[in-house]
N, C-alpha and C positions, 0 to 999 in steps of 0.2 A: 273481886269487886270491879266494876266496868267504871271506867270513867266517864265524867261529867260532861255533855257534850259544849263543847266551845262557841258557837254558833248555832242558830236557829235550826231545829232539822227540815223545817220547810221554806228555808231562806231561800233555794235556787227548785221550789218547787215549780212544775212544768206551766201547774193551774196559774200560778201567780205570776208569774212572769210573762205579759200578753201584749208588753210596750215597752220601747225604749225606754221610757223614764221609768216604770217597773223595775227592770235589770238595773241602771245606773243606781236605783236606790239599793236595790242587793248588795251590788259590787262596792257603796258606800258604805253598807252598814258594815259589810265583812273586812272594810279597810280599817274601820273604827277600834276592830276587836285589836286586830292582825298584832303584835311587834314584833322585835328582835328575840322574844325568849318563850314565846308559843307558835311561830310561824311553822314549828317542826308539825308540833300536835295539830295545827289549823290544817295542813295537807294531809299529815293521815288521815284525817276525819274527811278529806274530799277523795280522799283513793277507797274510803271505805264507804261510804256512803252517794257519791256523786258519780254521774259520766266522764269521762273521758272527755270532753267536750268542755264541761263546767271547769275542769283545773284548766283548759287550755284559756278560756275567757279568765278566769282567775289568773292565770301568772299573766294573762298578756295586762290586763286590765291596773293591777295591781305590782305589775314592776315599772309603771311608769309613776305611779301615784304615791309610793312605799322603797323604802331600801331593799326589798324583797332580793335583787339580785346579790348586792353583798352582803345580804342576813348570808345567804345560800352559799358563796362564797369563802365566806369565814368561817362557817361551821361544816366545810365539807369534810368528810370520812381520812383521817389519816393513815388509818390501819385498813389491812386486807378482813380482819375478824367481822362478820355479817356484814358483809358491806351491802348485800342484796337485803338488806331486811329496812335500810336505811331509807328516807323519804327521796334523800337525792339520786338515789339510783331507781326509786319506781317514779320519779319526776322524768328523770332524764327518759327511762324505758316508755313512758306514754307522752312525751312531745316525738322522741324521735319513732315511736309507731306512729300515732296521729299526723305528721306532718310528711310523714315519708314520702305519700304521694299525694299532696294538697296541693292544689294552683300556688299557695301560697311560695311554696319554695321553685326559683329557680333553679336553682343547680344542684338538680335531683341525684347526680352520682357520689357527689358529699354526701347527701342527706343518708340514701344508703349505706356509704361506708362508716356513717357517726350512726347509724341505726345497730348495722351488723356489730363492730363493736361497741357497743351497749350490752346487746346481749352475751357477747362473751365478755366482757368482763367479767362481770360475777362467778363467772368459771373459773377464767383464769386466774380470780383472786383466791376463791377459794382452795384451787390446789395450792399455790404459793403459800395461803396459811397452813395447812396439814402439812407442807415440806419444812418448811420453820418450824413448827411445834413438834416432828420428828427429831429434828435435830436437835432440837431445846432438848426431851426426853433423851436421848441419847449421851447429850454433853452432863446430865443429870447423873444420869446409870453410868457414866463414868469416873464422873469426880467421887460417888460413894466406894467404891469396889472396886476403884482402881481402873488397871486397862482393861478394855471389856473382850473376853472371850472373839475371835475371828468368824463365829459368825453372828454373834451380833451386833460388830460392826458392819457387818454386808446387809443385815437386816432390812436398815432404812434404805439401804442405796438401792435393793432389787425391789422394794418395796414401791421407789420410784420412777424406776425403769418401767413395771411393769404398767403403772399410773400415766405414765407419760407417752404409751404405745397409741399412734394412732388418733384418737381423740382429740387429747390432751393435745399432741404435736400440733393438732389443726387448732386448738386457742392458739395455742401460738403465735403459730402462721399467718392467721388475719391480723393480730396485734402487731405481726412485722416486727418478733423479737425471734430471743433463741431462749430457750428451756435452761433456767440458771441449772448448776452445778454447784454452787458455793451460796452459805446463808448472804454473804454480802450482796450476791448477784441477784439475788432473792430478793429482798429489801429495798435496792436501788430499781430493780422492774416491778415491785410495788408501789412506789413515790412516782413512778414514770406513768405507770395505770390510771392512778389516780387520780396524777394531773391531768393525763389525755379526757380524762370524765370530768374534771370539772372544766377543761375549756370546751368542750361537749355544749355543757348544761350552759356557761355562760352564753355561746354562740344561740340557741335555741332562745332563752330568756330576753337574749335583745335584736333576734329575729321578729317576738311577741312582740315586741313595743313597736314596732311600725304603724305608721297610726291607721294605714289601707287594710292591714292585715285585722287591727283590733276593732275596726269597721265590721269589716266582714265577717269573724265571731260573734259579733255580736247580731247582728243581723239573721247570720245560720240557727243561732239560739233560738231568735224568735219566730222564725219559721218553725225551725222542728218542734218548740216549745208549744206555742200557741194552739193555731187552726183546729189540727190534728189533733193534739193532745185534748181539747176540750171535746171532741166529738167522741174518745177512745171509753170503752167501759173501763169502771175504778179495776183495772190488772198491775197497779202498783209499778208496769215495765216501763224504763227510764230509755227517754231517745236517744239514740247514739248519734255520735257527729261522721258524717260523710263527706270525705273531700266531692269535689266536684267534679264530675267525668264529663265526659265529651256527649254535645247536646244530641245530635241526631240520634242516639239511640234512644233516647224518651222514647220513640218511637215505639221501640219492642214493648213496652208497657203496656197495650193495647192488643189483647189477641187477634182479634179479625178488626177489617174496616166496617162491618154491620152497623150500620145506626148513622155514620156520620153522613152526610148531609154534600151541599156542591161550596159551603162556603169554606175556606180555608182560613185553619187555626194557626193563629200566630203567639208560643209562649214565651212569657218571658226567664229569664233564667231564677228568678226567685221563685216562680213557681212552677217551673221545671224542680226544683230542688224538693216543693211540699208534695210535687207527685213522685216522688222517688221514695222520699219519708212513707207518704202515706200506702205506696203500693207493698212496700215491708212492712210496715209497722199496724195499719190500719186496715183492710181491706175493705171493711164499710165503709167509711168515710172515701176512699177512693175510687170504688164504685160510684158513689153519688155524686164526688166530680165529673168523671169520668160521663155520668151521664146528662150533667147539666152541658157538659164539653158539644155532647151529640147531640143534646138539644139546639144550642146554637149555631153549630155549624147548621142545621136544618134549616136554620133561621125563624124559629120558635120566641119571636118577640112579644114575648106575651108580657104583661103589667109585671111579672113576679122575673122575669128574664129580663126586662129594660128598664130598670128603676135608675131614674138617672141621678148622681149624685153632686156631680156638678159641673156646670157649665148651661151656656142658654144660646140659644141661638144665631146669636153671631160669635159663640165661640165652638171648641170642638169640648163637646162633652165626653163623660166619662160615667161608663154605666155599671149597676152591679144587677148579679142574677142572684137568688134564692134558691141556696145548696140545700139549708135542712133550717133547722129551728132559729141555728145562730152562728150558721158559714155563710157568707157570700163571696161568692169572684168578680175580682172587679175586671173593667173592659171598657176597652174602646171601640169603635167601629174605625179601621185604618184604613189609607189606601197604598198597595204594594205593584209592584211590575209584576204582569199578567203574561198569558203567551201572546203570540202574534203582534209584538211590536204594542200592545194595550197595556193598561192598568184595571186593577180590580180590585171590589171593596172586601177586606179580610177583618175576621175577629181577632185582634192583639190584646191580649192577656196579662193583665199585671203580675194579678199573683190572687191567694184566696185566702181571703181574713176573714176574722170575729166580727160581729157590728160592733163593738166595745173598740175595735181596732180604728176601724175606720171610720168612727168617730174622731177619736186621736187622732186620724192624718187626714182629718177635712183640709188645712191646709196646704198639705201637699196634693192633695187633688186640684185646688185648687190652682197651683203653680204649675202641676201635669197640663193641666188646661189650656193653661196662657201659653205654654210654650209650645204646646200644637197648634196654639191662632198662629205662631210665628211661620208657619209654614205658609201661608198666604189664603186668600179668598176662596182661590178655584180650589184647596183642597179644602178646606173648611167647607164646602158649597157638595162636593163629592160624597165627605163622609155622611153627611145628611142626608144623602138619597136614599129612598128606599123604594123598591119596587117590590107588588105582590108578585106571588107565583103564580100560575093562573091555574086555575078549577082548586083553589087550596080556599081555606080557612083564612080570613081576614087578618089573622096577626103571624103568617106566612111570608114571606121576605127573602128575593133570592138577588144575588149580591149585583151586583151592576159594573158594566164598563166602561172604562174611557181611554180618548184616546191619552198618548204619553203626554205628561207636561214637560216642557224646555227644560233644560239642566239649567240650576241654578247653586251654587257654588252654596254650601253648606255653613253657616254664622252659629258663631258659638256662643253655648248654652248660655243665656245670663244670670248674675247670682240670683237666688231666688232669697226675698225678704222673706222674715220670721222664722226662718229655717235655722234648725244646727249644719254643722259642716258635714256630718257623715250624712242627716238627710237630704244634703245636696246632693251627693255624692250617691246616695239612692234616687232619687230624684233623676240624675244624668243617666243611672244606669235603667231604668224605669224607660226611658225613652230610647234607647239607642241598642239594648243588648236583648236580641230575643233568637228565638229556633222557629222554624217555619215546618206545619206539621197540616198535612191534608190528606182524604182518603185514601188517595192514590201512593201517598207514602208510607200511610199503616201496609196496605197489601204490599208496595214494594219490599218494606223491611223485613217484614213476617218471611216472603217467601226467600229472601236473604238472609236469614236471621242466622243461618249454621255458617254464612261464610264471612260474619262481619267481622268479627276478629282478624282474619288474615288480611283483612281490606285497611287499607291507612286511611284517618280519622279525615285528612284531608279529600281525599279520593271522594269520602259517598258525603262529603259537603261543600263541594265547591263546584255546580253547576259553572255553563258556560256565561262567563260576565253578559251583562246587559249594557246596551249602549250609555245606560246613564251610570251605568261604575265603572265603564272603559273613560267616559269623562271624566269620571271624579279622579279616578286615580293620576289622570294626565294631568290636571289643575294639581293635585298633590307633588305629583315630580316637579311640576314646573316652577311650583314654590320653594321647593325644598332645593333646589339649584340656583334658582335665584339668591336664596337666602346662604348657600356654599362659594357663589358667585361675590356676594359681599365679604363673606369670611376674607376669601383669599386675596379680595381685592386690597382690605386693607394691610394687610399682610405683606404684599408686594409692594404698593407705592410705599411704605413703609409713612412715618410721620409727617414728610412735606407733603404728602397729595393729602392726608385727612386735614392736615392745618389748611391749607388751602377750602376745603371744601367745606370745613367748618368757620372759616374767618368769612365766604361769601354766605354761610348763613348767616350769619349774625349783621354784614352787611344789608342782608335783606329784613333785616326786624328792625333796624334802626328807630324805624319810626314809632316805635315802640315806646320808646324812652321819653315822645313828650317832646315840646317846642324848646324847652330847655333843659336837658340832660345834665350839663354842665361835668364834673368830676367823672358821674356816670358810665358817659359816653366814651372816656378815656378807659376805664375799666373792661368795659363792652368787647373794645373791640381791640382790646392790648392783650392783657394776663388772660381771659377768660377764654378765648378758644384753647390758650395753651393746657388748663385744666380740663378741659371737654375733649382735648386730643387723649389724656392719661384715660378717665373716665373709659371715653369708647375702645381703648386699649385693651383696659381692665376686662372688660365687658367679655368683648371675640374673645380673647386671652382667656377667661373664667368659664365659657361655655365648652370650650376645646380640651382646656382639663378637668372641665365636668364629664364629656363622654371619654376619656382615655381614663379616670379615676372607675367610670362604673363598667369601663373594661377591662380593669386589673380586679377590681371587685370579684368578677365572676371567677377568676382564673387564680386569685391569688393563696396562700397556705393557711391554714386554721389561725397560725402564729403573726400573721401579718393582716386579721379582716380589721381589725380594729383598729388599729392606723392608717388603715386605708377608706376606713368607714369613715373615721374622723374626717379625714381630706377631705371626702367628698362632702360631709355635712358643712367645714369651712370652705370650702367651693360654693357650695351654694350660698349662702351667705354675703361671701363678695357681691356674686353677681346681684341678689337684690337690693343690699346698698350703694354700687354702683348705678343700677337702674333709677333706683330713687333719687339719686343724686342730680342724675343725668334729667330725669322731668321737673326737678328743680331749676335747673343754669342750661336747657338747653335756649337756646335766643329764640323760638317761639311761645315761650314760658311765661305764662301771665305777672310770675314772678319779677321779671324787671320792668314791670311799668311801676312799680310802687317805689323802684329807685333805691331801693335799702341796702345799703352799703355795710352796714353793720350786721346784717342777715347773711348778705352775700359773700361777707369774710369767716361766718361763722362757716357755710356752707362747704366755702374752699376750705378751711383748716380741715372739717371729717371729708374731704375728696384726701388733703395728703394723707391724712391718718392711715385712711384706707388703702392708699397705694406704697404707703412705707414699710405696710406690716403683711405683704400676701405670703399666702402661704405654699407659694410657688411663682416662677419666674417668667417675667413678661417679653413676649416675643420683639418687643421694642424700645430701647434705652429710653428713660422719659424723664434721667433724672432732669435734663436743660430745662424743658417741659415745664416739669413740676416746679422747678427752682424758681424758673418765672413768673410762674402763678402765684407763688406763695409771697415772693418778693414784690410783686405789682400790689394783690391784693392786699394779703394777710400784712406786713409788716409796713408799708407804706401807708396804707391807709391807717393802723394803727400809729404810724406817729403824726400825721396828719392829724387824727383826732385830739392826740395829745397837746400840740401844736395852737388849735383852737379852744 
């Protein structure tokens, strides 16, 4: 008799899931079910019925929301007996296949050796059980009968040898033990297995929980779920999850350059990702991209190819074409560096939704919008051009040049209202992450296609720079020394050059405080630089063992990432309550015109708190510092109060 299923069988169906809020309702209801004494049966029922893809959004989703990780934790396998049959070892076996070689992981030579063994464990467990239940049986057949005949005490041992030839040595070997000889040694490299598997599973579980990472699944979700999946006939075949490869070979996707057109396609990497889906998965549906693609590079702006969705003319709109009944791809008209020292107008590609979809992200169209006005006038003025082609067809359009605009130093992205945080976060990447794909690179690719593997990913995508990213990267070095330059500076003067340099700011806000300051004034410019010296201490101090914490990170043993993970999560930390702190009581701070003495004591007690309790040591003694802050402010003022 089959058991009852535990959740919906079309709860992570492809149809239903065609939006963010779709999925989050999923991933809600199936936290609702989930506890500590069916979480076993809720995974089997996703190994047996679901992608590979759906447990990896399920555990990431659901270890941050659930005790999921120490349900798994507690109940791991104590014995070698079917340990391959158990939910935690086909857990572990499909994150560390799935993740093996995902963007997601950086330190892909871990990932591999917590992958390799995965899969021998289950080997090597299961010899170690047949070596034990040999010798159970034999301590068995001896206690009845006495001492047992000489060769069937040799029985088990050649029985073992013969087991252990070759193969067997090689579980071993990658486990980096030695083939016990004795039940005890047996037992003790079973408990040792075992744990290696579940700090495995834990390391991968709070890998999931990154919040970039469970962005990203979920997003991959509704790519492969959506578009494609509604254009696919009812073949019941489930998407799989695809880490992400390297963009310029999109290229190969494309047999010959036939059809495309003089304008150049610019994709973005989300849909980069539904032509990858859809050239496996779909072949219709990717055809009829594919041809909508050719159309526009033609410059085929016809009513059903420039439907504009939003924006108006004094902004930069954003347009969608008509794939089939109920695909569109959306687009912009951009402008990119051209040859000869020029710029040229190119088609940038979002990505290719349902109308149901894109309905759902009017607003982010919206915000797409405004933050392409931020680019300024003359490009706003560019993308709107359009010239006919001449002896063509009226809605014929072939792209236009200009000359280069001045380098103008790059301002970052602002929060976009109404948004959640991952669609900002697609939002940024919508704008800044795409592959540059034109005729002349199909036929390049194609006629290179046998030799791209031997070619590094770098090689056949990093053209010679343009003068405007030979500027931009020199504004980026110049800042980024600048900003090395102040590290070290405070560093060296050590405490009397920043007291100085903070005691003439606060001299220069004076006037801040009002015709009468009175108690204030004394506070201002006594104890309070001394607490703004600790503060910007804190700060350099907190960002320095922020990147040495995510440099032992990379480098550090299975046994040490979670203490080292920890650090750097209370690293960070510091540094944002120090910051806050610091736009509180710096002396250009609207904060002391109000004069609040009893705000301003509150402030400095969480400045000592914070500098009492780091969780690492500060490159400059601050107890004098601190002491006099805490004593000007904190306790003087408090019996001054008390006083009155």
């Amino acid at each position: 008799m089959s058991r009852k299923r535990i959740y919906r069988s079309d709860l992570f169906s492809p149809e239903r899931l065609t939006s963010t809020d779709a999925l989050e309702r999923a991933l809600q209801e199936l936290q609702s079910i989930l506890t500590k004494d069916n979480f076993k049966h809720v995974f089997q029922e996703l190994f047996d019925n679901e992608s590979p893809h759906v447990l990896l959004l399920v555990s990431s989703s659901l270890s941050k929301t659930t005790s999921l990780i120490s349900w798994f934790l507690e109940f791991f396998p104590s014995e070698a007996k079917d340990y391959d049959a158990t939910v935690h070892y086909k857990t572990i076996s499909c994150l560390s296949t799935e993740l093996l070689s995902s963007p997601f992981v950086t330190d892909k030579e871990l990932c591999a050796r917590y992958h390799e063994e995965a899969q021998i464990a289950p080997k090597a467990l299961q010899y170690l059980d047949s070596f034990l239940h040999s010798i159970d049986i034999r301590t068995q057949h001896h206690n009845k009968r006495g001492k047992a005949k000489p060769s069937q005490r040799k029985l088990p041992q050649v029985k073992r040898d013969d087991g252990a030839s070759t193969l067997v040595k090689k579980y071993f070997d990658v486990l980096n033990v030695s083939i016990p000889k004795t039940s005890s040694q047996a037992y003790i490299l079973v408990d040792r297995i075992l744990q290696s598997q579940q700090d495995t599973l834990k390391f991968y579980l709070k890998l999931l929980c990154r919040p970039e990472i469970s962005t990203s699944l979920k997003e991959c979700f509704i790519v492969s779920a959506s578009p494609i999946e509604m254009e696919k006939n009812a073949s019941g075949t489930v998407a799989e999850f695809h880490p992400i490869v390297q963009p310029m070979k999109s290229a190969l996707y494309f047999d010959t350059a036939d059809g495309f057109g003089s304008w150049t396609i610019v994709i973005s990497t989300y849909a980069d990702n539904i032509l990858r889906r859809a050239h496996k998965k779909n072949p219709t549906a990717f055809n009829a991209i594919v041809e909508k693609i050719k159309e526009l590079s033609c410059g085929q702006f016809t009513d059903d190819n420039q439907k504009c969705l939003w924006g108006s003319a004094t902004e930069v709109p954003v347009f969608s074409a008509k794939i089939s009944r109920s695909l569109r791809l959306v687009y912009q008209i951009d402008i990119i560096p051209g040859d000869d020292q020029r710029e040229t107008q190119a088609i940038k590609i979002f990505g290719i939704y349902t109308q149901a979809q894109i309905d759902d992200r009017l607003c982010q169209w919206s915000s797409t919008s405004s933050q392409l006005q931020k680019k300024g006038k003359e490009y706003q003025k560019r993308c709107a051009v359009r010239e006919h082609a001449d002896k063509a067809p009226k809605d014929i359009f072939t792209p236009a040049f200009f000359p280069s605009l001045p380098e103008v130093p790059p301002s970052e992205i602002e929060d976009i209202p109404d948004l959640r945080p991952e669609e900002k976060a697609q939002n940024h990447a919508r704008l800044i992450t795409y592959l540059r794909i034109s005729g002349e690179c199909f036929e390049q690719a194609n006629e290179d296609a046998a030799a791209t593997d031997a070619i590094p990913t770098q090689e056949m995508t990093a053209p010679e720079p343009t003068e405007r990213e030979i500027a931009a990267a020199s504004l980026i070095q110049r800042v980024y020394k600048k900003v090395l330059r102040h590290r070290r500076g405070v560093a060296k003067r050590g405490t009397g050059g920043l007291h100085a340099q903070i005691y003439a700011s606060c001299t220069k806000e004076v006037s801040r405080l009002g015709d009468n300051p009175g108690l204030y004034l004394r506070l201002f410019l006594g104890p309070l630089p001394h607490i703004l010296v600790c503060l910007e201490t804190v700060r350099v101090d907190a960002l320095s063992q922020k990147k040495k914490t995510k440099d032992r990170l990379k480098d550090c043993s299975h046994n040490e990432y979670d203490a080292v993970d920890d650090l750097l999560t209370q690293t960070n930390k510091v540094n944002k309550a120090a910051v806050r702190l610091q736009r509180h009581l710096i002396p250009s701070s609207a904060f002391h015109e109000r004069r609040d003495s009893k705000q301003l004591r509150k402030l400095v007690a969480e400045a000592n708190a914070l500098v009492s309790s780091l969780p690492f040591g500060t490159s400059l003694d601050l107890s004098d510092d601190l002491h006099l802050a805490i004593k000007g402010i904190v306790t003087e003022c408090s019996s001054a109060g008390t006083r009155k």
